[in-house]
Phi, psi and omega in degrees: 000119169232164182320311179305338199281143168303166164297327164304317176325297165309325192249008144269339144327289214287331154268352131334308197257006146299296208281358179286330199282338150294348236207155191295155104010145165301305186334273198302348156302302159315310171273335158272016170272309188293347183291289199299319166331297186301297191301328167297311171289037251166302199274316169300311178320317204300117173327300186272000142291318182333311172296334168245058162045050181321130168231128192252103207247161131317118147197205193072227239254332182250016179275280182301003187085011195231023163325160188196139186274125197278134183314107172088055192167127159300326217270124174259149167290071178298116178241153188211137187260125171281093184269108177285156146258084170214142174288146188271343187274032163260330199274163193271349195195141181278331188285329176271017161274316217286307184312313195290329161288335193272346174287001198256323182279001186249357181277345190265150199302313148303292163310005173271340168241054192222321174299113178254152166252110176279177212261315172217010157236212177221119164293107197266090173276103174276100205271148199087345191242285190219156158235153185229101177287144169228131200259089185286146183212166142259146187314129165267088179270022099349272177296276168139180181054195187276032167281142212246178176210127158239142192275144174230141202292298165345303208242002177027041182208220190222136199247165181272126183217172130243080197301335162318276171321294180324299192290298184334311196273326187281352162298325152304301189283349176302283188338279152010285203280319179311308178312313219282341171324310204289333179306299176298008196223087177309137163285141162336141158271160216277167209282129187259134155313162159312275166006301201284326187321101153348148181309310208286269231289356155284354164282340167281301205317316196290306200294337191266000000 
């Protein structure tokens, strides 16, 4: 950035390199892939899952791209999904998906004293770095597309989300905005020979 630059310039520089000071590291990126990895293969493994094909994806801020280092705390929040393939109106209680991931994280030697209980996931805290919700859900085959049934531990019954469906759109609307910037942005007109000029505007030229 230099002094000479206008002012939009400058400030656009200066929330770049906020949001670059916000955003993970290549490190910390590395590392919450291999986090996020070990705990997905842990949780597909899992006996009393297995049969229903557990699928474990990403999603919120780190699916989209809008990680953000959280105020007065090191520690970023990382989320994940557990999707079982099972109807969820078979299970008797939205609270026995929650018990069945957290016996599956407490079997493991490392995650058993890691594990927290949240309202509708489960937490893993890895201190000083990240913590990582993993959100267990079923399939809506009602609603339809990647709509989800999730249990909520409170409300002792299952509320509806898609997390799938969310990064679609907001991916669309990213798209979206960039176009309509660019839309908003007369392009230059294009650069003329001398040859091609009109008379008038080789006479401003001379003049100025």
């Amino acid at each position: 950035m230099y002094l000479t630059e206008s002012f939009p310039a400058q400030l656009d520089d200066r929330l770049q390199r906020i949001c670059v000071s916000l955003q993970l590291t290549r490190t910390q990126h590395n590392l919450a892939e291999e986090r996020y990895t070990a705990v997905g293969k842990w949780l597909e493994e899992d006996p009393q899952l297995v049969a229903s094909s557990p699928q474990i994806y990403p999603q919120g801020s780190l699916l989209i791209g809008t990680t953000v280092r959280p105020r007065d705390r090191d520690e970023y929040d990382l989320d994940l999904v557990c999707e079982v393939q099972i109807d969820w109106r078979r299970i008797t209680s939205p609270v026995v998906l929650l018990d069945v991931i957290e016996k599956r994280l407490r079997d493991h030697g490392l995650y058993r004293h890691m594990v927290e209980r949240k309202n509708r996931c489960l937490r893993l805290n890895y201190k000083s770095e990240f913590h990582l919700d993993i959100l267990p859900g079923c399939p809506d085959r009602l609603a339809g597309g990647s709509n989800l049934r999730v249990p909520d531990r409170k409300a002792s019954d299952w509320k509806a989300s898609n997390p799938k469906g969310f990064a679609r759109w907001f991916e669309s609307e990213a798209r979206n905005f960039d176009r309509l910037l660019l839309e908003k942005m007369a392009p230059l007109p294009g650069q003329e020979s001398v040859d091609e000029k009109p008379p008038l505007k080789r006479a401003v030229q001379l003049l100025k």
